[in-house]
Backbone bond lengths (Angstrom), bond angles and torsions (degrees), N, CA, C in turn:
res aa  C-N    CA-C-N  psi(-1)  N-CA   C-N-CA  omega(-1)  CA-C   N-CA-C  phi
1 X - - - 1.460 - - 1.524 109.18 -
2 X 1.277 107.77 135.46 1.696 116.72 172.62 1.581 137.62 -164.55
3 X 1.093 110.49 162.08 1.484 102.81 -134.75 1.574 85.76 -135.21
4 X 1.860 126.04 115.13 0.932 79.42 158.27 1.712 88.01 -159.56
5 X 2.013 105.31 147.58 1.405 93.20 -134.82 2.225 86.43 -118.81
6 X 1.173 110.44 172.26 1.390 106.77 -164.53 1.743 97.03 -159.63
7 X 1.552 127.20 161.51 0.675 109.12 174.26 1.874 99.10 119.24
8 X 0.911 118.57 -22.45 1.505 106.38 170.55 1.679 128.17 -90.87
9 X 1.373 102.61 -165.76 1.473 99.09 -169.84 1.373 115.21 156.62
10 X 1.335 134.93 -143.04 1.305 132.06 -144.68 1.849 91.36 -138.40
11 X 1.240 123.61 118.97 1.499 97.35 -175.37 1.835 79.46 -140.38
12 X 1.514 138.46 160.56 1.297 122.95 128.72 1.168 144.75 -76.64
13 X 1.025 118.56 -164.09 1.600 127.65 -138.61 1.775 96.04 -83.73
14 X 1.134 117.37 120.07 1.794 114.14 -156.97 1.436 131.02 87.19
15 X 1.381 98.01 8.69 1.318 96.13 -168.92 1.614 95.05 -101.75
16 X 1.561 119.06 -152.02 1.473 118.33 -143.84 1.601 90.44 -149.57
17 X 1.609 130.46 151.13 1.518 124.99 155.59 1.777 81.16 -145.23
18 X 1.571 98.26 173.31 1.431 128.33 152.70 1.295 102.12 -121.34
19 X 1.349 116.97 135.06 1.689 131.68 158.95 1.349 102.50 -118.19
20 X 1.133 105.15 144.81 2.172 132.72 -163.22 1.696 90.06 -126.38
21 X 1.309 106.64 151.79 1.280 115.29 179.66 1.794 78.48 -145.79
22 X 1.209 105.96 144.85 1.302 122.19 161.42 1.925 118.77 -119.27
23 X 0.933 100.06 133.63 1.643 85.61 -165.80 1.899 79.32 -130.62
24 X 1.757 83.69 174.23 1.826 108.18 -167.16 1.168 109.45 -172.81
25 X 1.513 125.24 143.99 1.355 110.79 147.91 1.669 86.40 131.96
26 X 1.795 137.49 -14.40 0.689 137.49 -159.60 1.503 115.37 -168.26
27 X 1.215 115.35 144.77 1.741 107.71 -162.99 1.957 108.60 -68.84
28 X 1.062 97.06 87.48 1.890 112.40 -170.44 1.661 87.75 -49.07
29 X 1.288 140.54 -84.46 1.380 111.96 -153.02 0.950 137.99 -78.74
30 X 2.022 123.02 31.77 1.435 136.53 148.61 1.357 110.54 -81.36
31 X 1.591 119.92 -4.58 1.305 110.13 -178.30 1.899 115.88 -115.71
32 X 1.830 105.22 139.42 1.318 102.35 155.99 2.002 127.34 -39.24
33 X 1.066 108.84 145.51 1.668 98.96 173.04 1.639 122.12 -135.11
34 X 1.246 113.61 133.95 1.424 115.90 -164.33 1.532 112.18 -122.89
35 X 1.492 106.37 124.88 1.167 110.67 165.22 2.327 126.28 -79.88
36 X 0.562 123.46 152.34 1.602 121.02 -161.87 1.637 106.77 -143.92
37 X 0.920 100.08 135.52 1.924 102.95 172.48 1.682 99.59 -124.73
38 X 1.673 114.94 161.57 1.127 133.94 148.58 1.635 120.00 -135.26
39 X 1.217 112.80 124.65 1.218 110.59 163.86 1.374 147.55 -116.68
40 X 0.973 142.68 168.88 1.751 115.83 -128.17 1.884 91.85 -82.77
41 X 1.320 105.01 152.62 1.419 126.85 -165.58 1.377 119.14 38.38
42 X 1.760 129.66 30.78 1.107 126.04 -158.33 1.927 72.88 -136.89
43 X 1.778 103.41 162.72 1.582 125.80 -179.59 1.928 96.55 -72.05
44 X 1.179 96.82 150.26 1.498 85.99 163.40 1.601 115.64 -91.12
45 X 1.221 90.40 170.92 1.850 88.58 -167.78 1.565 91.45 -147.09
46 X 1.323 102.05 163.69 1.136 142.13 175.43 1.708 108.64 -80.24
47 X 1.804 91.48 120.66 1.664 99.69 -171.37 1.853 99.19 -110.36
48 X 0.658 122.76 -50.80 1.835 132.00 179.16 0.943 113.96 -152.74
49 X 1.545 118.63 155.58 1.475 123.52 153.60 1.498 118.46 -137.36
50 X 1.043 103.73 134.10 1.980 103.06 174.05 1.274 122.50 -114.54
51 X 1.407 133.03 129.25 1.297 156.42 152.19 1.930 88.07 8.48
52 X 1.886 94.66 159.30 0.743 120.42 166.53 1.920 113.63 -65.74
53 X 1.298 83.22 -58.98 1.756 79.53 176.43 1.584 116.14 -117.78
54 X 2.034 108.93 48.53 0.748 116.32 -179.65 1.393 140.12 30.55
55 X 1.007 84.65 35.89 1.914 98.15 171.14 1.570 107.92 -90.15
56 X 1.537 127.06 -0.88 1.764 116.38 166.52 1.562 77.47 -161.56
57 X 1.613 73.23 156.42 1.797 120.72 168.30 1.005 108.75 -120.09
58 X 1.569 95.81 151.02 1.811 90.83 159.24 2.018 89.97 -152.92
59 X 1.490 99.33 -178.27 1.390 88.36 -158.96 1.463 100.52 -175.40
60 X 1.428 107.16 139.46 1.690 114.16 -163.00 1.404 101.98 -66.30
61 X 1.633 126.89 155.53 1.151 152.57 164.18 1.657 107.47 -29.79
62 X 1.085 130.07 -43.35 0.955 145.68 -125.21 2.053 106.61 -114.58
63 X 1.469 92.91 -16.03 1.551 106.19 -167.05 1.374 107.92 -134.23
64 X 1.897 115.20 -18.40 1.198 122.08 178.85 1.748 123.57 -43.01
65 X 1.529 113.15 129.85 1.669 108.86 -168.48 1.648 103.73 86.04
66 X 1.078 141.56 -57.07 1.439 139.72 -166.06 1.417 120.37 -81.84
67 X 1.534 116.53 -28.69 1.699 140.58 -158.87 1.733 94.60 -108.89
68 X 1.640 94.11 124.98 1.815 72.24 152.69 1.406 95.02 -154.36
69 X 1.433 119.53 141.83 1.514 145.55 -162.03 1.521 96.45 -102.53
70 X 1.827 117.29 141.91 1.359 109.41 -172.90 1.760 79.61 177.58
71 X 1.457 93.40 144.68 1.477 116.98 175.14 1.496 113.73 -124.49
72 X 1.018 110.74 164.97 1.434 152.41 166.71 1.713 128.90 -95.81
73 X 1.274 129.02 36.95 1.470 119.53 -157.65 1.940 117.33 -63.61
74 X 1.498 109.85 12.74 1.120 117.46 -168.72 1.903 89.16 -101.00
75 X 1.367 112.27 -45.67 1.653 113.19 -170.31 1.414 89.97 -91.90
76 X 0.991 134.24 -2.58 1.650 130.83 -166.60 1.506 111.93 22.92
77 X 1.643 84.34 77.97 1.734 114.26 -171.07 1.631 101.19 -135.19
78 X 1.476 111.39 153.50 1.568 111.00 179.66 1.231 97.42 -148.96
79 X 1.562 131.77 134.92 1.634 142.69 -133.68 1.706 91.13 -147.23
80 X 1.626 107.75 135.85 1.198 102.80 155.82 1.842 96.46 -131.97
81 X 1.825 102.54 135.68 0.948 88.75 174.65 1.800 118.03 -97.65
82 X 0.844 130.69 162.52 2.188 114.48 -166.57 1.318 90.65 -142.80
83 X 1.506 123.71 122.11 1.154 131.54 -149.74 1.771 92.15 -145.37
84 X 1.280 123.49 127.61 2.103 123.58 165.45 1.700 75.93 76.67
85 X 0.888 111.85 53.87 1.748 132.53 150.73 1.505 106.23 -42.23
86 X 1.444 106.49 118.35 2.327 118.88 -169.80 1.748 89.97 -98.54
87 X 1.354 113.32 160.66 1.588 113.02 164.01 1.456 86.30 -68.38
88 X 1.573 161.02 -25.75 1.117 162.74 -130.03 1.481 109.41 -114.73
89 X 1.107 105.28 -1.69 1.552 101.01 172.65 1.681 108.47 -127.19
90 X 1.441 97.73 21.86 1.587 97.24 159.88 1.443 119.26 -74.01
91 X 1.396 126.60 122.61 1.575 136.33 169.80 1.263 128.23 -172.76
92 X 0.917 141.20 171.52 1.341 144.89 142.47 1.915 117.14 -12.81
93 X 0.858 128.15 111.37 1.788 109.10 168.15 1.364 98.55 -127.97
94 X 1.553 111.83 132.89 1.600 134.88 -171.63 1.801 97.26 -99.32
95 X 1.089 112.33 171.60 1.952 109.03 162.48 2.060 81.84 -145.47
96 X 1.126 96.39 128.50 1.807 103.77 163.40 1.899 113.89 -166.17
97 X 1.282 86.21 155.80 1.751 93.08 168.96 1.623 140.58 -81.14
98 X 0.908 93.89 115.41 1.817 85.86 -170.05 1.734 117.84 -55.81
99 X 1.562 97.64 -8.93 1.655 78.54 173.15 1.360 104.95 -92.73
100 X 1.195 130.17 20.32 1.576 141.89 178.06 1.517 112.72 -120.66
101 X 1.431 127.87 40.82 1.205 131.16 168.35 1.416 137.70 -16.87
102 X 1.331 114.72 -48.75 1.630 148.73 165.63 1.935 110.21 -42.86
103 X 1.695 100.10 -46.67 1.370 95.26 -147.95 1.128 101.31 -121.04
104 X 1.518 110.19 137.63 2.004 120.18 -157.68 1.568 86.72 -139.04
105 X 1.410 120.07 141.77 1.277 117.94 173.82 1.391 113.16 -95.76
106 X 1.129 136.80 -149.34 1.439 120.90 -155.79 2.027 104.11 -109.76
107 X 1.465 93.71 -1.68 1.730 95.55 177.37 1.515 89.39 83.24
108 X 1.934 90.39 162.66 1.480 120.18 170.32 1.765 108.04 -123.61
109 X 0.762 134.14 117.17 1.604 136.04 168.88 1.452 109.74 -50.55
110 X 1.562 123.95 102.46 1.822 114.66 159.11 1.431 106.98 -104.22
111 X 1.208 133.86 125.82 1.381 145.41 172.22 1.400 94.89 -113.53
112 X 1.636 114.70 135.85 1.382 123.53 178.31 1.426 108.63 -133.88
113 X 1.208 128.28 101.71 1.525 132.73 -173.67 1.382 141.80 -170.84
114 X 0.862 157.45 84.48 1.602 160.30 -49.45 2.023 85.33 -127.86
């Protein structure tokens, strides 16, 4: 199983990225998919997750309206797009499966700050 996600960078405050997670190793469209952030000295948390065959989202308090989670089950790829970019959503963002507990890919860096 592997996880591995691309797509970040340095944007300011309002600005816009896409992050791609490419995953492998396991039949991706029997599985739910979750996007995850950490930011420095803070727990990581839970940013979205979408359906196996993306028929629902759902999505933390915190990103609701701005975040939107969406797959690919043909590239067995999972996309968040993050749009009205906060200095507060600078961190780490992971994409992995919860029935795969064990395995975290190596993260994408978003820094948001003028």
């Amino acid at each position: 199983v592997q996880f591995v996600e691309s797509g970040g960078g340095l944007v300011q405050p309002g600005g816009s990225l896409r992050l791609s997670c490419a995953a492998s190793g396991f039949t991706f469209s029997s599985y739910h998919m979750s996007w995850y952030r950490q930011a420095p000295g803070k727990e990581r948390e839970l940013v979205a997750t979408i359906t196996n065959a993306g028929g629902a989202r759902n999505y933390a308090d915190s990103v609701k309206g701005r975040f939107t989670i969406s797959r690919d089950n043909v590239k067995n790829t999972v996309y968040l797009q993050m749009n009205s970019l906060k200095p507060e959503d600078t961190a780490v963002y992971y994409c992995k499966s919860r029935a795969f507990p064990a395995y975290w890919g190596q993260g994408t860096q978003v820094t948001v700050s003028s």
